[in-house]
C-alpha positions as CSV (number, residue, x, y, z in Angstrom):
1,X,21.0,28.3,9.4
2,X,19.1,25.7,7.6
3,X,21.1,23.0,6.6
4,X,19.7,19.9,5.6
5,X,16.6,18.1,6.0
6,X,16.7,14.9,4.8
7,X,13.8,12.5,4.2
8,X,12.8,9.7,5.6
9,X,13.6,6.2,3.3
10,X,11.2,3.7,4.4
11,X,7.9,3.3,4.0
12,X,5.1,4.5,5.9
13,X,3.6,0.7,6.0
14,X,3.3,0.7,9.5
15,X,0.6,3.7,9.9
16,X,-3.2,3.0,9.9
17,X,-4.0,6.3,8.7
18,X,-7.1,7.2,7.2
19,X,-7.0,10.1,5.5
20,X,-9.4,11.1,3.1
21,X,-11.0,13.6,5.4
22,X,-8.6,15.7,4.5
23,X,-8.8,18.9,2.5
24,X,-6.6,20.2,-0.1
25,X,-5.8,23.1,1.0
26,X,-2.7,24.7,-0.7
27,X,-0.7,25.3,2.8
28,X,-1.5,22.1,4.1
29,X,-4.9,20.3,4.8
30,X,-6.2,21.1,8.0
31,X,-7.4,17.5,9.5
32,X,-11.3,16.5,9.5
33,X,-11.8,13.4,11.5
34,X,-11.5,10.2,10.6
35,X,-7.3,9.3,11.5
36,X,-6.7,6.6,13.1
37,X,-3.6,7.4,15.9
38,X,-3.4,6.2,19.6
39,X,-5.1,8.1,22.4
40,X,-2.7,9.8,24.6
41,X,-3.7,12.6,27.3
42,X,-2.4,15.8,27.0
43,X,-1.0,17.3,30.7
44,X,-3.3,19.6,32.5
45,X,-0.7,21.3,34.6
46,X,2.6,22.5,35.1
47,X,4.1,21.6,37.9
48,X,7.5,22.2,40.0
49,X,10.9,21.9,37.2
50,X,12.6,18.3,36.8
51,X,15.7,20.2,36.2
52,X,16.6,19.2,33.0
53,X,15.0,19.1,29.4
54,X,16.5,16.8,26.5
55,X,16.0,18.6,22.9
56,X,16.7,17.0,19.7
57,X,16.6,20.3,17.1
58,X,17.8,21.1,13.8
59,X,21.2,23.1,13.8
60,X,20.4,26.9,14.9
61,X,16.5,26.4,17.0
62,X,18.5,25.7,20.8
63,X,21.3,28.6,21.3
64,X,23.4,28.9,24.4
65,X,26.5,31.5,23.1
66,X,28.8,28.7,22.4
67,X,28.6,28.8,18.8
68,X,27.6,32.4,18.3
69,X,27.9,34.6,21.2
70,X,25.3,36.9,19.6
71,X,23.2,33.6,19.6
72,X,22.0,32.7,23.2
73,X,18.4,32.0,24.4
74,X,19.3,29.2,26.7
75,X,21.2,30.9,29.4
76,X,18.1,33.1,30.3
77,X,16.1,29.9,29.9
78,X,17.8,27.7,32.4
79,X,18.3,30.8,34.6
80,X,14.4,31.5,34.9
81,X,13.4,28.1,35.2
82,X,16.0,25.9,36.7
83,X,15.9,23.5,33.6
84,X,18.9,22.6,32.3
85,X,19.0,22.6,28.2
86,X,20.6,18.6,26.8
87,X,21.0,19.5,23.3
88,X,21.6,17.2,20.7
89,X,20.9,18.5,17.1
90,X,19.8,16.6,14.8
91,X,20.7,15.4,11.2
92,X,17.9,14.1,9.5
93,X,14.2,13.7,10.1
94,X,14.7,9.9,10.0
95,X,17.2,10.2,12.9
96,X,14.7,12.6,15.2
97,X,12.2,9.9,14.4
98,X,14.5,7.0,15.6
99,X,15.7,8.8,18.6
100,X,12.5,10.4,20.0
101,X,11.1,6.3,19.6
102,X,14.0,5.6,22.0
103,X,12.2,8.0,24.7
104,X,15.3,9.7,25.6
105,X,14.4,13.1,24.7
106,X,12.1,15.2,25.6
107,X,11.5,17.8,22.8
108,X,11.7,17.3,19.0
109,X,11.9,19.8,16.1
110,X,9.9,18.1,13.8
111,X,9.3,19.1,10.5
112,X,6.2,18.2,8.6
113,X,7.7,14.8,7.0
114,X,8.8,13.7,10.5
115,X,5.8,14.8,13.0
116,X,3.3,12.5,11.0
117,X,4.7,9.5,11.9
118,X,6.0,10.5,15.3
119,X,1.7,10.8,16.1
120,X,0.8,7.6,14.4
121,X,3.5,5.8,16.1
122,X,2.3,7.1,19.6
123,X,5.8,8.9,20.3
124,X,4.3,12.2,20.9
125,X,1.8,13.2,23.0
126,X,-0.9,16.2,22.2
127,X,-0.1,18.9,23.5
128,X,-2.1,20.9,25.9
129,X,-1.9,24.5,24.2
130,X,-3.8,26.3,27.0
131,X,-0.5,25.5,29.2
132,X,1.7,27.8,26.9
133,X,0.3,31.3,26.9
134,X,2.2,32.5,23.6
135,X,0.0,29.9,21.4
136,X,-2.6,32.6,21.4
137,X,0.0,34.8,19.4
138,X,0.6,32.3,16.4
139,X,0.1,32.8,12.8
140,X,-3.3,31.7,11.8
141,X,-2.0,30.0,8.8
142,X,0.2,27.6,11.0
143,X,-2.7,26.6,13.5
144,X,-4.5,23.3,12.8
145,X,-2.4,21.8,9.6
146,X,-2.5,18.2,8.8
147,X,1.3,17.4,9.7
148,X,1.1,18.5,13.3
149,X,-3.2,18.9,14.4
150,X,-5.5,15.8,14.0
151,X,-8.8,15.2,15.1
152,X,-8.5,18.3,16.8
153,X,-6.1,17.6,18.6
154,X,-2.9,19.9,18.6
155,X,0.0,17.6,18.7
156,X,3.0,20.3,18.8
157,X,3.3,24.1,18.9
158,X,4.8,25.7,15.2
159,X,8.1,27.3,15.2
160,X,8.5,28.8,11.6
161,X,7.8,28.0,8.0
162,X,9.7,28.7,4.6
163,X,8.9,28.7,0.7
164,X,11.0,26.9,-2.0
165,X,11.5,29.5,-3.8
166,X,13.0,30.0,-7.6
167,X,16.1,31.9,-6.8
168,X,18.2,33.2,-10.0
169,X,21.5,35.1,-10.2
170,X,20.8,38.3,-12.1
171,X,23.9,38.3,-14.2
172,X,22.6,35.1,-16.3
173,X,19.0,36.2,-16.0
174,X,18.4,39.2,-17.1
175,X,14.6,39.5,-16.3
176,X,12.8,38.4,-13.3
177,X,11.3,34.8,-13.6
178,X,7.3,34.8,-12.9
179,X,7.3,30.8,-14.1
180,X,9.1,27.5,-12.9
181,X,8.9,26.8,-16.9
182,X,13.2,27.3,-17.9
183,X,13.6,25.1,-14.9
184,X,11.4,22.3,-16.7
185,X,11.8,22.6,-20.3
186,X,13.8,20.5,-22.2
187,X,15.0,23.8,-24.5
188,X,15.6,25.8,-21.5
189,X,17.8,28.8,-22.2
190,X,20.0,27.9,-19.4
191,X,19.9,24.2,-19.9
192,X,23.5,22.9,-17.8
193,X,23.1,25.6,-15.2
194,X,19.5,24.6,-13.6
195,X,20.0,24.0,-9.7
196,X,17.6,21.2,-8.3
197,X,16.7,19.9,-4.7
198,X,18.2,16.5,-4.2
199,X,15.5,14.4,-2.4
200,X,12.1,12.6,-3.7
201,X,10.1,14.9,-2.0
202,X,11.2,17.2,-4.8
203,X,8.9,14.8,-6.9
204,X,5.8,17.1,-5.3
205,X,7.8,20.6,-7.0
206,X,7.2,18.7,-10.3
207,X,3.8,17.9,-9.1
208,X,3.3,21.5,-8.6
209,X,4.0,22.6,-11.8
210,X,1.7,19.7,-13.5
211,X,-1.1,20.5,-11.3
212,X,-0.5,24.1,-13.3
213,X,0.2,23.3,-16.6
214,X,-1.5,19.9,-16.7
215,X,-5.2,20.3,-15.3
216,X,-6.0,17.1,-16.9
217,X,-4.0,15.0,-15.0
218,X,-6.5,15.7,-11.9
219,X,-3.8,16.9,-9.4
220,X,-5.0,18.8,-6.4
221,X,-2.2,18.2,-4.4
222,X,1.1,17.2,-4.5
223,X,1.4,15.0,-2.1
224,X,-1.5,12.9,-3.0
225,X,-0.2,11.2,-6.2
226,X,-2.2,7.8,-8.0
227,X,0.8,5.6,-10.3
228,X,-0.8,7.7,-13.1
229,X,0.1,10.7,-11.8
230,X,3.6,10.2,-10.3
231,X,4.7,8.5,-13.5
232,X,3.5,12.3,-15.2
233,X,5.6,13.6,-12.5
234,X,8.8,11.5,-13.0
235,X,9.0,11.9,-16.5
236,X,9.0,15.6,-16.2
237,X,11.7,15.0,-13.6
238,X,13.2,13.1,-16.3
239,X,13.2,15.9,-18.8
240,X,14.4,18.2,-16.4
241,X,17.5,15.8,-15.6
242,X,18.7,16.7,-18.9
243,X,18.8,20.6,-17.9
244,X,20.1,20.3,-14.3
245,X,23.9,21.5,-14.0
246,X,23.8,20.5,-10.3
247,X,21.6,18.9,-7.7
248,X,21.8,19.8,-4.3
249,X,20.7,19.0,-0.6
250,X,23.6,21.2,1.3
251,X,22.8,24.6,1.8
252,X,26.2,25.9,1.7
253,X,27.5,24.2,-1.6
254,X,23.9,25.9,-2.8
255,X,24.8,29.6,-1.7
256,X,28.2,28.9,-3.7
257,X,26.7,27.6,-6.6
258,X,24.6,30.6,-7.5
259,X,26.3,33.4,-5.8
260,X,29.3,32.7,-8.2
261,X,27.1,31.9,-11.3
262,X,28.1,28.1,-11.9
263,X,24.4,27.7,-11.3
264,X,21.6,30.5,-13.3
265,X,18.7,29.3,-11.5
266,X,16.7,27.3,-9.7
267,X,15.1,25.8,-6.4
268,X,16.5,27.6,-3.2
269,X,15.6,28.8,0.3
270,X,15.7,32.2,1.1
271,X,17.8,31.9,3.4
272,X,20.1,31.0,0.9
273,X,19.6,33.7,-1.1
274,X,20.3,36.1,1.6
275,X,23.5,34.4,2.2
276,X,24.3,34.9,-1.2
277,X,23.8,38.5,-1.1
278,X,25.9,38.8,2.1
279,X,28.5,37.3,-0.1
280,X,28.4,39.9,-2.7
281,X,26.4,37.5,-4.6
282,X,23.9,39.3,-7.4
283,X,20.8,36.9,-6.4
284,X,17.1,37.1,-6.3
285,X,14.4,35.2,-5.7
286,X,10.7,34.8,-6.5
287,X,7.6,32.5,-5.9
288,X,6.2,31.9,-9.2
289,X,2.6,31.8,-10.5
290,X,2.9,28.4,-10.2
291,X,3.0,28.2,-6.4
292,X,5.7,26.0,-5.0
293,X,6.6,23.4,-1.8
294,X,7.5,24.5,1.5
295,X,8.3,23.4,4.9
296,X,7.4,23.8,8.2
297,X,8.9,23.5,11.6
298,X,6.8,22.6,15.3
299,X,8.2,21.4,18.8
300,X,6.8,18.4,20.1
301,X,7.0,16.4,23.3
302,X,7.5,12.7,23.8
303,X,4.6,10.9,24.7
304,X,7.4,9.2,27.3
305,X,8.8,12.3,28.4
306,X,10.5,12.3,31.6
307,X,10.8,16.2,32.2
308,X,7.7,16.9,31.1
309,X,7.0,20.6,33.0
310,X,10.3,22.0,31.6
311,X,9.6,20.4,28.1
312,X,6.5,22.9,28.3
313,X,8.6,25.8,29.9
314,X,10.7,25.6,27.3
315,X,7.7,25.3,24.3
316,X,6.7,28.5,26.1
317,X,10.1,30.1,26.4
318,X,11.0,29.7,22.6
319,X,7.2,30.5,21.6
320,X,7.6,34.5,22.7
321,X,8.2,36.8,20.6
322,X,11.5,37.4,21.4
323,X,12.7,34.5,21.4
324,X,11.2,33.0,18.2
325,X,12.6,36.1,16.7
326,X,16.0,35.5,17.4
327,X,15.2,31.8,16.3
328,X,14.1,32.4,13.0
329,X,16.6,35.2,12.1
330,X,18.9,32.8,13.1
331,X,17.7,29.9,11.0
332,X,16.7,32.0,8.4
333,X,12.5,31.2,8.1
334,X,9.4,33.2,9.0
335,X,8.8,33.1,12.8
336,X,5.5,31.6,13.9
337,X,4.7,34.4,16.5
338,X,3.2,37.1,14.2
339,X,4.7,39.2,17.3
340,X,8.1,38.5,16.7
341,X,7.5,40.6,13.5
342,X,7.3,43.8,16.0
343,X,9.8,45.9,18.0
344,X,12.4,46.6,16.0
345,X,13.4,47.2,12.7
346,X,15.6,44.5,12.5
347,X,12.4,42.0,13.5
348,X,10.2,43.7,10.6
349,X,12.8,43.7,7.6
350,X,13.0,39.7,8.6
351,X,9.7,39.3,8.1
352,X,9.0,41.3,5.1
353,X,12.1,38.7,3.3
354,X,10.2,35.9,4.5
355,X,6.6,36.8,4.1
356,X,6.0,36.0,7.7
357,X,2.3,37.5,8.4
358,X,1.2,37.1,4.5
359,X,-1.3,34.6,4.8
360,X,-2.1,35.1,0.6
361,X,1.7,34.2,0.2
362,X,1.4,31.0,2.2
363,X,-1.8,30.0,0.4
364,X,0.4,29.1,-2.7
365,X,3.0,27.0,-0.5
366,X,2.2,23.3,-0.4
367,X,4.3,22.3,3.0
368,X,6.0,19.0,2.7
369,X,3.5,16.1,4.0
370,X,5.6,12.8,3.7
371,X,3.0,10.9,1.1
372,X,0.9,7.5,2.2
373,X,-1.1,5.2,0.6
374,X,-4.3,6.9,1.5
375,X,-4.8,10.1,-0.2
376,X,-4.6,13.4,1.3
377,X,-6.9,14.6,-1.4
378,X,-9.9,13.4,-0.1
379,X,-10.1,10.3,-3.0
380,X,-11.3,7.0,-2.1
381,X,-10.7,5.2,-5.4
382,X,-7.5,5.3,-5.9
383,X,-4.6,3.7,-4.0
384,X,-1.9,6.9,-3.7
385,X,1.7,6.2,-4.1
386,X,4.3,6.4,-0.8
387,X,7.3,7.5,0.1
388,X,9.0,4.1,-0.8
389,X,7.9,4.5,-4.3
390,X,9.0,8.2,-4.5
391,X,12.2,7.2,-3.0
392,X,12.6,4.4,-6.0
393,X,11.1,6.9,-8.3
394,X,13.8,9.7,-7.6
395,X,16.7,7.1,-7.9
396,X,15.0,6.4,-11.7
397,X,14.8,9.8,-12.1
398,X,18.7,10.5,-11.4
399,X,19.8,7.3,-13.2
């Protein structure tokens, strides 16, 4: 289950990245050229297993029975390859950042605001995708985006991907949502009972909506704000403040929340809806006209690895279908095999919830690119603001 992903707090001073090359692309640019990040070889072979791979993942991607016997895709792993699984899951993206720079591990889970920096710092290597037979069988709309693919390079193989979705409980809204607008608006019917993501990057969902109801503001993409256009979006934050019952970052106190009705509405996962329907919870969710943020997940391996042939053994392994199936139903996210949609019923209900093959869906969803001073939107200028103002921005925001 997905739990937390917290952002990183510094800023991204130290990265030489040139990015207007970029596109805008709603589910994340796909790179162009032009990125300055070091020049590592990528392996050309598989060789003999070092017995052993170190993994930093998030909660629920590395599974060996001991917390859910249902849950195990490392015993079969270790069994057909001789590598033993070192697990360590990881808290935060700042952490997986800090500890794959150590070059202890192996294999990171990176998400989007965390694989960035991990290439322009030089702590992961490209990866060599003609060495892991089940890339063929990925999603088309996960191949080649900005966070994980530059200069065409391929610098990790995708794992799954989610929407933010507006979830509501259908006992304080009546009618089904089609706009983020009663989560905005100053006289919003439900004003005291909006749920909101606790992070800056939540700065980009208000972004979203401006780039909607604001054309004039010239945002085409949310991660790529000038000081103009982040002080549009933190003033709509600011406004929204004042109809937020309850701001949240733990996906647990988020299932409570609006499975019980303290909370009407408001930004969610699906996976949290779902858990709120186990619980006899009367939720729904939508992805309004608006479009919304998402996130994406991809396995990377250190640039220093020291197990590098069962580091790609295991990027194979938990590539197949099955196995990325029983990943993302675990996790709760659309698997990146469009395979693992197939063979059971159980595989194809998943990935009807989460939209897995539905490219059109994913074309609305803005994944989560941690923001730098040079803009992802192709301008040359403007300076765009970074993380560390969106971090000082969101504590303005909150008061």
């Amino acid at each position: 289950m997905k739990i937390s992903k917290a952002l990183p707090l510094a800023a991204l001073a130290s990265l030489s990245l040139v990015l207007a090359a970029c596109g805008g692309a709603s589910s994340g640019a796909t790179s162009g050229g032009g990125i300055q990040v070091p020049d590592l070889p990528a392996a050309t072979e598989i060789g003999e297993s070092e017995g052993q791979v170190n993994i930093i993942a998030w909660a629920g991607f590395v599974e060996d029975g001991s917390t859910n016997p249902d849950a195990d895709w490392v015993s079969a792993f270790e069994q057909e390859t001789s590598c033993k699984v070192n697990r360590k899951v990881g808290a935060t993206s700042d952490e997986m950042v800090q500890l794959m720079r150590g070059g202890e591990y192996d294999l990171v889970s990176a998400s989007g605001d965390a694989s960035l920096r991990l290439i322009a710092g030089g702590d992961v290597a490209p990866v060599n995708t003609e060495l892991i037979p089940n890339f063929g069988h990925i999603v088309e709309g996960l191949k080649g985006q900005i966070y994980d693919t530059l200069n065409g390079k391929s610098y990790g193989v995708p794992i799954g991907r989610g929407a933010n979705v507006l979830m509501y409980n259908t006992d304080k809204v009546a009618q089904a949502p089609t706009s983020w607008s009663d989560t905005w608006a100053a006289d919003s019917p439900y004003k005291g009972s909006v749920m909101a993501y606790d992070s800056p990057i939540f700065i980009a969902d208000a972004a979203v909506y401006l780039m909607a109801t604001q054309p004039e503001l010239g945002i085409t993409n949310p991660y790529a704000l000038d000081k103009d256009q982040l002080a549009a979006a933190v003033e709509l934050l600011k406004t929204q403040n004042g109809v937020v019952g309850e701001y949240w970052n733990d996906a647990l106190k988020a299932v409570s929340s609006i499975s019980s009705g303290t909370s009407s509405l408001g930004t969610g996962w699906q996976v949290v809806v779902n858990l709120a329907q186990g619980d006899g919870g009367k939720v729904e969710s939508v992805l309004p006209k608006e479009g919304a943020t998402g996130w994406s997940d991809t396995w990377m391996i250190s640039a220093k690895s020291k197990n590098p042939n069962c580091a790609y053994k295991w990027m194979d392994w938990a590539s197949s279908s099955e196995v990325n199936a029983k990943i993302a139903q675990n996790f709760g996210m659309a698997p990146a095999n469009k395979l693992a949609c197939e063979g059971s019923k159980e595989n194809e209900a998943h990935c009807e919830t989460f939209h897995a093959t539905d490219e059109d869906y994913y074309k609305q969803v803005w994944m989560w690119t941690t923001p730098v001073e040079q803009c992802i939107d192709g301008r040359t200028d403007v300076t765009c603001t970074n993380y560390q103002e969106w971090t000082k921005a969101w504590t303005e925001v909150k008061g």
